[in-house]
N, C-alpha and C positions, 0 to 999 in steps of 0.2 A: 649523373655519370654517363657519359658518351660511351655508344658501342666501338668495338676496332671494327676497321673498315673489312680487313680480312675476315674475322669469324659473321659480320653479318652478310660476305656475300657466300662463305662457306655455308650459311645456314638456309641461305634463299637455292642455293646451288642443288644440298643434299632435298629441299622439297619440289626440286625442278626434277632429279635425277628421280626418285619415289613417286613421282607422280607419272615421268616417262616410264618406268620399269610397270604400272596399275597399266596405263591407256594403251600398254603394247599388249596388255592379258584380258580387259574387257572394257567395253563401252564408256563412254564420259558420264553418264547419265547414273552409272554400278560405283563409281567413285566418290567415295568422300573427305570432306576436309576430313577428318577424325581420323582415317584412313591414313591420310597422307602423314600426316602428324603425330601418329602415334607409331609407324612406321619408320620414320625420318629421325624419331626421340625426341619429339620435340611438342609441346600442346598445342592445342587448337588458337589459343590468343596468340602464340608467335605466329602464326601460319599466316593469321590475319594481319600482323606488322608488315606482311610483305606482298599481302595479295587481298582484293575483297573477297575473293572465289576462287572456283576451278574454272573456271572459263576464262576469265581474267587471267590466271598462270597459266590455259592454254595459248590465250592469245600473245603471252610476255613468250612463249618459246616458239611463235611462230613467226611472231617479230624478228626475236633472235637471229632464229635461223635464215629468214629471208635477206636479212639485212648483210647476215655473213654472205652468202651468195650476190647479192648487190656490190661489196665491196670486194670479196673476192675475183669477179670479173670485171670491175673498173681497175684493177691492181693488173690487169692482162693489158692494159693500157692498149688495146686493140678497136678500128673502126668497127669490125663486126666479130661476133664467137659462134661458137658451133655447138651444139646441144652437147657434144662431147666434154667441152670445155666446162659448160656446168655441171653434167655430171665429174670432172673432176675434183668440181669445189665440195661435192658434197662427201668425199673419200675422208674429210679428218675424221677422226677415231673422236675430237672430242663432241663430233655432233651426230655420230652412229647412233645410241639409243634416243636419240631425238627423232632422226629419220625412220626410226624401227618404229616409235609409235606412233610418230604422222602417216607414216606412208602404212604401216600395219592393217592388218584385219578390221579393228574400230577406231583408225584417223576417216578425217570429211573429208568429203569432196570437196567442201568449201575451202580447204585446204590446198591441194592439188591443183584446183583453178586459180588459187593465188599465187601458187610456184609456177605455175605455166605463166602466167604474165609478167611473173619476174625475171622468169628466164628470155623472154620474149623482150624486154626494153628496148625494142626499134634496133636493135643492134643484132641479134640472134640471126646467123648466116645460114639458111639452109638449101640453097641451094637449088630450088624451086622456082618452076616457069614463072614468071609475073603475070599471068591468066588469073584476074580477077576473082574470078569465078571459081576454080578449083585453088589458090593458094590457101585458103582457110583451112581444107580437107586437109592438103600435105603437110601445114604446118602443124595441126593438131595430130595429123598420123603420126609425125615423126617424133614430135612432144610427148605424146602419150603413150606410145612405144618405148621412149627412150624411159620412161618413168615406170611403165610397166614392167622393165628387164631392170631399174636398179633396185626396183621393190622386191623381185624373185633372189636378185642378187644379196639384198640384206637378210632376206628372211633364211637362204639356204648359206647363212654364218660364212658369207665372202671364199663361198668353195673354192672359187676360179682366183687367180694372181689378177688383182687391176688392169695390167696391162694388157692379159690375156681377157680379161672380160671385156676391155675398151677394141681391143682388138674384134673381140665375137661382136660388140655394135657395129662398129666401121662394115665389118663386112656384110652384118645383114643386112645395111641398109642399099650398102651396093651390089652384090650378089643376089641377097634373099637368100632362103633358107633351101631353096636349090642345091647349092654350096655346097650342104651338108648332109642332103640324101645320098644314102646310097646308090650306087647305079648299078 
């Protein structure tokens, strides 16, 4: 008897969603298959038709998501993009609780250094001297700035309107946060 293609990716889907909803509340290491599986309705031998491990379905949603991002910004069909640009790709709603647990309190850095180099594919425009020597600094300042404001921005439930958060990037990077002192 052959599975439908729909209910077995509904079923990989609801232990992707159950396992993002654990790793955005504590460490990879506090997480178990049993966990996930008995949470998702589902036992431990299906969990295994679709994964060897938790690591393994970490690595299948970082895949994911990176690859959404890769094609997302070839679809911009553009010689260079602007860190803005990626964080617009990462705005769909169907990959917010993927971002909440990667970029969360217990996602890796081994993570984040992946997304910075995928945001980075030789195309990433930022607008920085060609000074050998200091482009690494700016590139990583403005990367990891830019990932540090969308991580504040998921955890505080998307307070601000996108545009107005995309608007708050824009101008701290050219202003600074000058801007917004008092005087």
């Amino acid at each position: 008897m052959k599975k439908q293609p729909e209910i077995t990716e509904k079923t990989k889907q609801n232990f992707i969603d159950v396992f993002c909803e654990l790793y955005s509340q504590k460490p990879i290491e506090k997480i178990s298959v049993q966990e996930i599986a008995k949470k998702s309705g589902y036992n431990r031998s299906t969990f295994y038709q679709y994964f060897t491990d938790i690591y393994e379905l970490l690595d299948s949603v970082e895949n994911d998501l990176l690859n959404y991002i890769k094609e997302e910004l070839a679809n911009k069909k553009l010689s260079a993009y602007t860190v803005q640009d990626a964080l617009h790709c990462l705005e769909n709603q169907e990959y917010l609780s993927v971002l909440k647990a990667l970029l969360g309190d217990y996602g890796s850095i081994r993570f984040i250094e992946r997304l910075k180099r995928e945001m980075i594919l030789d195309r990433l425009d930022l607008n920085v001297p060609h000074n050998d020597s200091l482009k690494p600094y700016l590139i990583e300042f403005q990367i990891s700035t830019s990932l540090s404001l969308l991580r504040l921005w998921l955890q505080r439930e998307k307070d601000l309107p996108p545009e107005e958060f995309h608007r708050l990037v824009d101008n701290l990077y050219t202003a600074g946060v000058t801007a917004y002192s008092q005087k």
